[in-house]
C-alpha positions in Angstrom: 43.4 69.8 155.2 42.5 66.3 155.1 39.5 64.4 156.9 39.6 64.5 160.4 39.1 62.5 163.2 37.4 63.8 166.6 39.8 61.7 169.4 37.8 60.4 172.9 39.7 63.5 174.4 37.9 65.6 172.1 40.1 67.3 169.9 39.7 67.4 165.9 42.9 66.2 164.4 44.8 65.9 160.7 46.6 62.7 159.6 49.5 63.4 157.8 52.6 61.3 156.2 55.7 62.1 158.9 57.7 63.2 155.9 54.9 66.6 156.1 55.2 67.0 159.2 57.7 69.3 160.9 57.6 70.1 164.6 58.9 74.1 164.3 59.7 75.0 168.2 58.5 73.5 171.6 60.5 70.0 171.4 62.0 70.8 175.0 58.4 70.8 176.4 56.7 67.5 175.0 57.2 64.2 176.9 56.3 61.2 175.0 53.6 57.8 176.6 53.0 54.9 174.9 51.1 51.7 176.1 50.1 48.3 175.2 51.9 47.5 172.0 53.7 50.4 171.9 53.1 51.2 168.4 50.8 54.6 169.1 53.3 57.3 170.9 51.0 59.8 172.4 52.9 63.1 172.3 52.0 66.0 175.4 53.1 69.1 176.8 54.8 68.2 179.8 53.8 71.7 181.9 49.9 71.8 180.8 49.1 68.3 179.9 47.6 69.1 175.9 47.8 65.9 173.8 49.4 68.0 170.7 50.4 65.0 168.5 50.7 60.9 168.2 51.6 58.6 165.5 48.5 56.6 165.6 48.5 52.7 165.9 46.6 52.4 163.1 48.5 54.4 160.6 52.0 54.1 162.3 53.8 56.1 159.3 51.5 58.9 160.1 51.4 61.7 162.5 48.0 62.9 163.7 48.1 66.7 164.6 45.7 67.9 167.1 44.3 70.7 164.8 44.3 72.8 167.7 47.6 73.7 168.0 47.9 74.3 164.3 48.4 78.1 163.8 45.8 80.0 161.4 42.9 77.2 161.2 39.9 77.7 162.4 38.8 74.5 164.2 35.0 75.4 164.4 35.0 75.3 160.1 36.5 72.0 160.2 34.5 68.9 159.9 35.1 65.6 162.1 34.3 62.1 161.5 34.1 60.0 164.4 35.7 56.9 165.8 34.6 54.6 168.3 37.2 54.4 170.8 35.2 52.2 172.9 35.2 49.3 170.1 38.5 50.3 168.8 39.5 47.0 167.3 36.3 46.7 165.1 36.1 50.3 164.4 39.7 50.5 163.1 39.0 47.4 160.9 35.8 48.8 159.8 37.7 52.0 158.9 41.0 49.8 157.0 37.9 48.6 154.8 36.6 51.7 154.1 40.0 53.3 153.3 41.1 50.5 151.6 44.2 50.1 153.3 
């Protein structure tokens, strides 16, 4: 699994490419919010409210997965790195340095 990335609601999560990902039952019960510029769509259950998978502003050809509702992984062995949701704009530039990208 790649690095992850502990989101303000608390949740480790995995960035993949959308090609990898592949949503296998459930589709029925997600509902779909996007603010601001639109770009992020933030992706819950529409009966208990878990935030199960977005394509992130920042990498908008990516999917991040809230590792929680990934079958057989053990989210206590996983190892977050944080992101400063409060100074989004200079943490995700800090991070596009960092990365490269």
């Amino acid at each position: 699994m790649q690095l992850l990335d502990l989101h303000e609601e608390g949740h480790p999560a995995s960035t993949v490419p959308r090609e990898d990902f592949e949503l296998l039952r459930g589709d029925e019960a997600l509902t779909t919010y996007q603010f601001n510029t639109n770009t992020a769509k933030h992706i819950f259950c529409k009966y208990c409210g878990i935030h199960s998978f977005y394509v992130p502003r920042l990498h908008p050809d990516r999917i991040s997965v809230n590792a929680r509702c990934l079958e057989d992984v053990d989210v206590s062995a996983l190892r977050p790195r944080f992101f400063d949701g409060q100074n989004w704009e200079e943490a995700a530039r800090t991070r596009r340095v960092a990365e490269g990208t």
